[in-house]
N, C-alpha and C positions, 0 to 999 in steps of 0.2 A: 088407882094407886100406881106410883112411878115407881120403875125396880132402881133401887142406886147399884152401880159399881163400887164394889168390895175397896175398901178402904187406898188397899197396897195396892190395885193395880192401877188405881186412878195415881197415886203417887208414881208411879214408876212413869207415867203417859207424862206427866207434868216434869219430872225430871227428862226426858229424854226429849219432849219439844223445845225444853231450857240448851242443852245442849247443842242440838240443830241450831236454833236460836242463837246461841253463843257465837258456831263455827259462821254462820250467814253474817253474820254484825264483821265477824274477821275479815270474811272474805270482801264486806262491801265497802269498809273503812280503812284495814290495812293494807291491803295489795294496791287500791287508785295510791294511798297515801304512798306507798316506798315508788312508784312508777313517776308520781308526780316530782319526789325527791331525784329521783334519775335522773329525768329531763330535766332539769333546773340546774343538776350538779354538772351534766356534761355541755348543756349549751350555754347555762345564763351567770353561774354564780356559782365559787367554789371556793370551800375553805383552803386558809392557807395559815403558818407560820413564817417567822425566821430563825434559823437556827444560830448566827451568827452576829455581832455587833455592829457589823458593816451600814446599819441604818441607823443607827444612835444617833441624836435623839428620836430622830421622830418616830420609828418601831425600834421598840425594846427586843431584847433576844426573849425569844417563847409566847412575844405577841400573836394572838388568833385574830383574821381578820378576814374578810369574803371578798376576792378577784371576780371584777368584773368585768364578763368575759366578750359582753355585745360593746364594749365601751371603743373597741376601734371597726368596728361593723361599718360606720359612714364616714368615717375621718380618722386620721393616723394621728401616730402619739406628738402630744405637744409638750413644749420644755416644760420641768418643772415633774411632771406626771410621773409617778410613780409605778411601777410597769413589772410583770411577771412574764418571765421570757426563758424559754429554753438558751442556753449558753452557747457560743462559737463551738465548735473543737479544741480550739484554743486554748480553753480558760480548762481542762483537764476535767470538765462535772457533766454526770447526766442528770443531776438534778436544777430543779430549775430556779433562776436567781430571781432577787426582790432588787429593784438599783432604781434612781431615777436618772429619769431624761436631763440630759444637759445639752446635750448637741444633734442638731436635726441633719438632713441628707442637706452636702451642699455647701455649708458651715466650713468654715476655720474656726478650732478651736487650741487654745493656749493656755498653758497654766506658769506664770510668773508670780514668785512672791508670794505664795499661796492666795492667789488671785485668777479667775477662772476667764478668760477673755474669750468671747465669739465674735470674728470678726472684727480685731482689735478694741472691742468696747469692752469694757468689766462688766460681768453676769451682775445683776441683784440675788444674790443668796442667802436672804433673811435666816434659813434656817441652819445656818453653819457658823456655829460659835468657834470664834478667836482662836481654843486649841485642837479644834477640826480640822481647819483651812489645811490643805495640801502643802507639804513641807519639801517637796521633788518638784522639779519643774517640770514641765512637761509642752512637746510641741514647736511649732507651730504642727495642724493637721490638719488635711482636710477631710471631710466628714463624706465617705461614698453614698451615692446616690444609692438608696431604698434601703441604709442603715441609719442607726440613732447612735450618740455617746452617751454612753453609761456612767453613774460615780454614784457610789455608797455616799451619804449622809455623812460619814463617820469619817472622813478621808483616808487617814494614814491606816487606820484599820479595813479598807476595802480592798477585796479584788476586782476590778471594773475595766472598764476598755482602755486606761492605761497601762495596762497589762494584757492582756489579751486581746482586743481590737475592739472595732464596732459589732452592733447586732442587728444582722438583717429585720426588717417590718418583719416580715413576714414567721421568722422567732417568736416573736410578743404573744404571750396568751391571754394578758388581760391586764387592766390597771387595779392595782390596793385600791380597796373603796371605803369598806368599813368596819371598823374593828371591834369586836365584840368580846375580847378578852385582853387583860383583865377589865373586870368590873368598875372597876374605879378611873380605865379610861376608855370608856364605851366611845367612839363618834367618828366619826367620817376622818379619812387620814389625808391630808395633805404636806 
């Protein structure tokens, strides 16, 4: 005949392996898990917003979106790219801006007519509607070597390198990639 253990103390052993049990599941799930969030938030991909309307249309003010941050690791920003950048001194912010590329090192660029010209040829701007277009002229300029020109989406509503100057490469912390808030416009940001 087998002695059992008394009822309570087998419960207590079952509660207190649960509990080890618990803290072990913590320790082998939650800690890689926030460590893996670290390394992803500081080298590869970082949430961001805009707090301002300077990208209308194409980010809304209070859009959430993920800066991708290996995106100039092999090759430098190209027109068009939409780019998070620490700001000149110039432009009076320690915060850092959302603007797109419009002018690369090297460039002449111009704004006639709210018409954006690089190089005397008029940009293709698909995404700037009629009462966007830039209402100040601006230029001629040439663009220094290992800076980019900046302009908000939204024109008359930006502050951008028509204002404050160009923005050295080396500024840029990463390109908008893709937007995950609101819901209704989940997708890649161009």
């Amino acid at each position: 005949m087998s002695k059992q253990k008394p009822k309570s103390k087998q419960k207590d052993q079952n509660e207190s392996y649960s509990m080890k049990k618990f803290f072990r599941d913590v320790i082998e799930v939650v800690v890689p898990a926030v460590i893996l969030f670290l390394i992803i938030n500081q080298f590869f991909l970082e949430s961001r917003y805009v707090p301002s309307p300077s990208m209308v249309p194409t980010i809304q003010v209070q859009d959430r979106f993920l800066s991708n941050k290996t995106a100039y690791w092999s090759s430098g920003p190209k027109r068009y790219d939409i780019i998070i950048f620490k700001p000149p001194a110039s432009a009076g912010s320690k915060d850092d801006f959302v603007k797109r590329v419009i002018g690369l090192s090297g460039e002449t660029i111009q704004i006639q007519n709210g018409v954006v010209y690089i190089n005397n040829q008029p940009l293709d701007e698909p995404y700037i509607s009629p009462e966007r277009a830039p209402i100040a002229d601006f230029g001629p300029y040439i663009i220094p070597d290992g800076e980019v020109f900046v302009m908000g989406d939204n024109r008359n509503f930006s502050r951008d390198s028509r204002e404050w100057g160009t923005v050295p490469i080396k500024n840029i912390k990463g390109k908008a990639w893709w937007r995950f808030w609101p819901l209704d416009n989940i997708g890649i940001i161009k």
